[in-house]
Structures are given as structure tokens and as C-alpha cells.
C-alpha positions as a printed Julia matrix, in Angstrom:
292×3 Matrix{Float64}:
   0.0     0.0    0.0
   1.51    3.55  -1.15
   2.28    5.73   1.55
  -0.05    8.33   1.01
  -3.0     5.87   1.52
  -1.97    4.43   4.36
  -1.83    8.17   5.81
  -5.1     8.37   4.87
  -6.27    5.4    6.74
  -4.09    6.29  10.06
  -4.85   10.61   9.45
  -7.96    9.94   8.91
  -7.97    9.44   6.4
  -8.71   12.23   3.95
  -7.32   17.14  -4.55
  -9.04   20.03  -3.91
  -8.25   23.74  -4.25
  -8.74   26.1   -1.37
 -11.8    27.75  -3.59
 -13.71   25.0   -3.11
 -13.77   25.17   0.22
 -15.51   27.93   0.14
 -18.28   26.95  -2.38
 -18.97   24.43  -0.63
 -19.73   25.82   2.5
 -19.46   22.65   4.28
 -17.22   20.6    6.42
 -17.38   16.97   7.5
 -19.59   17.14  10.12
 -23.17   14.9    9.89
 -26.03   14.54  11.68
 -27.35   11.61  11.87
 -31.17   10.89  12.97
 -33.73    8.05  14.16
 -36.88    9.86  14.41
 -36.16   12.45  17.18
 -33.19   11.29  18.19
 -29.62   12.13  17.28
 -26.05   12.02  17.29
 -23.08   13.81  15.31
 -20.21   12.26  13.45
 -17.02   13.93  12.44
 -14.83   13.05  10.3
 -11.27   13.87  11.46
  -7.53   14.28  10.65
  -5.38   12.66  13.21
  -2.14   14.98  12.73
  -2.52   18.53  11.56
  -0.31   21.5   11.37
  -0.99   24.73  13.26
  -2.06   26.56   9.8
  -5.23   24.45   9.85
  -6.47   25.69  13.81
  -9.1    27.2   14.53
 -11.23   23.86  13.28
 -14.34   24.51  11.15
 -17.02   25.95  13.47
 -19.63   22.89  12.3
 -17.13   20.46  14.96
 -17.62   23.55  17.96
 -21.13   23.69  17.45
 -21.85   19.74  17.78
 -19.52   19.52  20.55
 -21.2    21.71  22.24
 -24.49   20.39  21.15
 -23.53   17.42  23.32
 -22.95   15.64  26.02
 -20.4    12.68  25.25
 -17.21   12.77  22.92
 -16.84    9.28  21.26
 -13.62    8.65  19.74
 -11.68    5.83  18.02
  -9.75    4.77  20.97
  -8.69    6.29  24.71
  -5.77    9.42  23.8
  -2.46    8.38  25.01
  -0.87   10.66  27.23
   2.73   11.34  26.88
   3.61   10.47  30.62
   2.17    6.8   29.51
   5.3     4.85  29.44
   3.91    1.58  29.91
   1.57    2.19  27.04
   4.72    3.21  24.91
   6.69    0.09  26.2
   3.3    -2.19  24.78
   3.83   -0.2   21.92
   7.3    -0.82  21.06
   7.43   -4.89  21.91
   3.88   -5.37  19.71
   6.14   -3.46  16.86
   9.34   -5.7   17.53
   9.84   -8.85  16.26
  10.08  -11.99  18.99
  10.63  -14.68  17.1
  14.03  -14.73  15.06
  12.85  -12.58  12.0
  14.16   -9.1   11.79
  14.02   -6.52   9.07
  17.08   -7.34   6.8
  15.74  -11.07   6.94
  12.31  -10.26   5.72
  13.34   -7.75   3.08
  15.36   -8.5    0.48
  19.06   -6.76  -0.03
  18.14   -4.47  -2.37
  15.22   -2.81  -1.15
  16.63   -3.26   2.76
  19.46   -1.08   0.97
  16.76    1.42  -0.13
  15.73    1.35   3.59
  19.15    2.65   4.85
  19.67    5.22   2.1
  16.67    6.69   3.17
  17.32    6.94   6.61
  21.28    7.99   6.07
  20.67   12.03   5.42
  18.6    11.85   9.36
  21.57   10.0   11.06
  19.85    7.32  11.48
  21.75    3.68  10.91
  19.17    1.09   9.71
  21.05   -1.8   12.4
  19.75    0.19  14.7
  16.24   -0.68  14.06
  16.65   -3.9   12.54
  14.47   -5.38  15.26
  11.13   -3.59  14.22
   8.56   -4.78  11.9
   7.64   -2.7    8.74
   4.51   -0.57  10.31
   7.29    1.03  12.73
   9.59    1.71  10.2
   7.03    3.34   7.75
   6.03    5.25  11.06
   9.04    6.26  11.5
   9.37    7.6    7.76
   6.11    9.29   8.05
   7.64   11.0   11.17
  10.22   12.3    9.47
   7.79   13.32   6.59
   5.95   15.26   8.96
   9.02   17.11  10.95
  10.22   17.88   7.36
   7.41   19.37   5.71
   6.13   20.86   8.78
   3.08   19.61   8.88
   3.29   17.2   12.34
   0.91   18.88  15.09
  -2.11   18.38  17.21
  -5.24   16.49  15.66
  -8.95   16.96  15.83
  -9.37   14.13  18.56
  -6.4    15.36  20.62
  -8.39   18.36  20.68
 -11.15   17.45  21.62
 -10.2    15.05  24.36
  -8.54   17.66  26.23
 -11.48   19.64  25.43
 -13.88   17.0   26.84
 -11.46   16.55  29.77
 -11.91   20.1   30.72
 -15.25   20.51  30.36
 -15.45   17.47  32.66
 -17.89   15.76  29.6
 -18.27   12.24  29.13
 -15.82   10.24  26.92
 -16.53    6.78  25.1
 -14.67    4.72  22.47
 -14.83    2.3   19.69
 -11.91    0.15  20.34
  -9.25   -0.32  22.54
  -5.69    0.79  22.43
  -4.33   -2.66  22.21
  -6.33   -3.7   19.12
  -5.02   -0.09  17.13
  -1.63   -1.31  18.5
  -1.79   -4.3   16.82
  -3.06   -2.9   13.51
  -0.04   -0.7   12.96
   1.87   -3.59  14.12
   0.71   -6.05  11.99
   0.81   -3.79   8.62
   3.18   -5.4    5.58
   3.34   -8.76   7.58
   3.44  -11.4    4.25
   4.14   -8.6    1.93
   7.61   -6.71   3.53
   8.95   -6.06   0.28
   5.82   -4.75  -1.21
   4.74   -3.07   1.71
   7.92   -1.26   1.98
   8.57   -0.73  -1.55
   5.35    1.15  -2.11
   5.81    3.38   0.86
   9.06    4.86  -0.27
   7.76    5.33  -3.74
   5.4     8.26  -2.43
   7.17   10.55  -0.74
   7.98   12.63  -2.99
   5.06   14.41  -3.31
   3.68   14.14   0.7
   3.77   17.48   1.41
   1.5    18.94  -1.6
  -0.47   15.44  -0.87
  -1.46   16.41   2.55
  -2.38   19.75   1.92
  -4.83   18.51  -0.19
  -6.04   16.2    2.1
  -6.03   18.95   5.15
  -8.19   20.77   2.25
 -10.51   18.0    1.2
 -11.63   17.12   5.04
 -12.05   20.71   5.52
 -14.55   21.08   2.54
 -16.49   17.81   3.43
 -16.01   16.47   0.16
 -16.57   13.19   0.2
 -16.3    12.14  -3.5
 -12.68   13.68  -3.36
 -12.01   12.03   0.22
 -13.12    8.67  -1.75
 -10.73    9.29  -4.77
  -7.77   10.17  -1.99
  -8.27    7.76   0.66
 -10.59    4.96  -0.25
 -10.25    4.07  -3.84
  -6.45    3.97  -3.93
  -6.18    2.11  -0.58
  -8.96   -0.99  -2.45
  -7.19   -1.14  -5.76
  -3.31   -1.25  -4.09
  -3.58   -3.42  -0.86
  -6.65   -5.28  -0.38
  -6.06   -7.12   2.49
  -4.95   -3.64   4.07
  -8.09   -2.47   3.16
 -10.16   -5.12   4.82
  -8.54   -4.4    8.07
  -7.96   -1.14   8.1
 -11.48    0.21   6.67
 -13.95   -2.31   6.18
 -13.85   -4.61   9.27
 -13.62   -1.79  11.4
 -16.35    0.19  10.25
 -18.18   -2.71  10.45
 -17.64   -3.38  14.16
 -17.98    0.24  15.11
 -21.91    0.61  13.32
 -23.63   -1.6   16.03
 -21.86    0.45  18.72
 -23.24    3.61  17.17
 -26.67    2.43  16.76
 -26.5     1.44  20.29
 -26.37    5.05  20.86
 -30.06    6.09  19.91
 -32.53    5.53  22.57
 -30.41    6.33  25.47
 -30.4    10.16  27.5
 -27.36   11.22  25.95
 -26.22   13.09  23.32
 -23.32   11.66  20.65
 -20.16   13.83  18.58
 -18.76   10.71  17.02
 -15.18   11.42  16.02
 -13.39    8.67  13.29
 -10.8     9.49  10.81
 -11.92   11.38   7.67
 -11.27    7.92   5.83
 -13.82    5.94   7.41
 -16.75    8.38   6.01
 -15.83    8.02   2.6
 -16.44    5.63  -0.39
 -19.29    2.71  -0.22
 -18.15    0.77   3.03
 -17.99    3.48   5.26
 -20.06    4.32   7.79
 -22.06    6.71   6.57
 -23.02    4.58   3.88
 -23.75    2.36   6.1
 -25.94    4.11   8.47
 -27.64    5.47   5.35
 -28.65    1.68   3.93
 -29.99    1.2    7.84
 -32.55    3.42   7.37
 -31.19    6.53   9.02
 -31.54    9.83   7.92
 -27.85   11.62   7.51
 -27.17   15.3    6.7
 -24.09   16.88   6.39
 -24.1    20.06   8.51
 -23.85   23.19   7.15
């Protein structure tokens, strides 16, 4: 899977011109209804640069509009060591593979020419599995290009936090953990290979995403995120969108018919293209509407 889709799926998951935005008047906010009752979904980017604060007013308004902040999964904090330390072994191999043995010479060579101009030796990390070392790129993407800051859920959680509002979530840390761990296993050198490939363009890439999710366009956020993501790495796909919408649409039906009040926040991705969730909840019978 190219790198810019699968910083789609872990972003959020978001080209358009900065005019549209504007004619469209929109952002990706929805409300979705059963009868009388209600809840809000956001779509969000996980990582955005300071440029893109203050957030559409749409997210404000339903956040205030409610009552409980639903996200993905709990917010590490970055006091959390033993999280990190979970982290880190789940993302290092235990049982006698390592990175030069699962990619071949050439491409491990790649690897290490990428990471020379950072002063970073490629031994170093010979112990990780491919979804820490494309982190690890993307990291590097980010600090480059200027780009790396706070997202629309760390936001919001410390906004929730404050405000002393209720907070819920779709899955737990440890399965996310295991996603990003798990990424390229069967495929290293294609995995890899693909991911270098696509830097070269990351930084005019995730404008445009930062502009699609601001717009709400979800026919664009399909041709960015969803499309490319089904037609490269299919079993990628699976995991990363389609099983994981599906688990997540019971646990937000469960949410009409109780005394609270929903803003549902998921990455931009996971609202986009025929298998996401608002397609889904659509096909259920309930009535969506992008806010405006």
C-alpha cells in the first residue's frame, strides 16, 4: 500500500483547491437521525499542522451540542510509558525474523539510504517490523514538511477533559496497537517498496487532504483515501477500513434511545467511499445530513 493511503487510513484518512472550500460551504460534520433522536459524526484528521487551527465551526457547534465525545480509541498521554513500552514490543519482532531477513538486499538497501541524510543507521532498528519503520518515515515526513501537530481528537479530548464531559470509544488501544503492528506482515517487500515510492510528493499530498476534510467532500475524500487504498492493498483495506467500520456501526446504533447526546469522532477515511459508515448508516434506514 503507497504511503499516502496508508496516511489516509491512520490521518484519517482524507485534490481540492482552497476555492472550493468555500463553495462548498461545508465541512465533514453529519447529523445523523432516528426519528427524534440524534447524534453527530465527524470526520477527522489525526495529525494537523498549526495553519489548519481554529477547526471549522460545524465540529464547535456539535460539541457543544452534546454531552459525550466518542472517539476511536482512549488518547495516550505522553507520561504513559507503559503504554509506549506495549507499543514498542507489539512493533518488535520476537521470534528470530528481523528486518534485513524479511526484506530482500536491495530494497533493505533502499531502507538505509533513506534513513542515512537523518543519522539514522538502519542496524539500529533492525528489530522492528515494517509498520514502525514506515512510522518512523512518516515522522520524518511530517518534521520535514512541517506539517506534524495536534489532531482533531487530541483536541477534543482535552477539550472533553476540561469541560469534565463524558468520553466513550470504539476500540481499545491494544487492538489499534496491533493494527499498525501487523501492517506489511506477508508482503515486507511490497509493503515497503510502495511506501518509499510516495514521498515525494507528501507534502503537496497532505495539503490537499487537510483541504478536502475541511470542505467535506466526500467524493474527493473517496478518490484520496478509499479508492487507492482498495485497488493497491486489499487485504490492508479489509482491516484497516472495512472490518472496522463494520464493528464500530452496532456500537453507534447502540447510541439512539439512550439520555445522551453523541459527537462521534473517526478518521476522515472511514466516512468516505461505499463501506464506510455513513453509507452504512444510510442503507440502515437513518436519515444523515451533512451540517452546514
Amino acid at each position: 500500500m503507497r504511503l499516502k493511503n496508508i496516511v489516509k487510513a491512520l490521518c484519517g484518512s482524507l485534490v481540492v483547491a482552497l476555492s472550493s472550500t468555500a463553495a462548498l460551504a461545508e465541512t465533514s460534520v453529519w447529523k445523523v437521525s432516528k426519528g427524534n433522536d440524534y447524534l453527530y459524526i465527524g470526520g477527522t484528521v489525526h495529525i494537523l499542522p498549526e495553519s489548519a487551527f481554529p477547526l471549522p465551526a460545524e465540529f464547535d457547534a456539535a460539541y457543544k451540542a452534546t454531552d459525550t465525545l466518542v472517539l476511536e480509541t482512549k488518547m495516550p498521554e505522553p507520561t504513559d510509558t507503559e503504554m509506549q513500552t506495549t507499543m514498542l514490543k507489539a512493533m518488535s519482532y520476537d521470534d528470530g525474523r528481523s528486518l534485513s531477513k524479511v526484506l530482500s538486499p536491495a530494497l533493505y538497501q533502499q531502507v538505509a539510504e533513506y534513513f542515512a541524510p537523518y543519522g539514522v543507521q538502519l542496524q539500529q532498528l533492525d528489530g522492528y517490523k515494517p509498520g514502525f519503520i514506515m512510522l518512523q518515515m512518516l515522522a520524518l515526513e511530517m518534521m520535514k514538511t512541517q506539517m506534524s501537530g495536534e489532531g482533531v481528537d487530541s483536541y477534543f479530548d482535552k477539550k472533553a477533559k476540561a469541560d469534565g464531559k463524558t468520553l466513550a470509544y470504539l476500540e481499545s488501544v491494544e487492538s489499534q496497537i496491533n493494527l499498525l503492528a501487523n501492517m506489511g506482515d506477508g508482503y515486507e517487500d511490497a509493503f515497503i517498496k510502495m511506501n518509499l515510492e510516495q514521498f515525494g510528493d507528501f507534502k503537496n499530498y497532505f495539503a490537499a487532504m487537510i483541504a478536502a476534510w475541511r470542505a467535506g467532500d466526500m467524493s474527493e475524500l473517496d478518490k484520496l483515501v478509499v479508492e487507492p487504498a482498495r485497488e493497491l492493498d486489499a487485504v490492508l483495506y479489509q482491516t484497516l477500513f472495512v472490518e472496522r467500520n463494520n464493528a464500530w456501526l452496532p456500537k453507534i446504533e447502540q447510541m439512539f434511545g439512550n439520555d445522551s447526546k453523541e459527537l462521534v469522532l473517526v478518521g476522515g477515511g472511514h466516512l468516505a467511499g461505499s463501506d464506510s459508515v455513513l453509507a452504512q448508516l444510510t442503507q440502515a434506514g437513518y436519515k444523515v445530513e451533512q451540517v452546514k
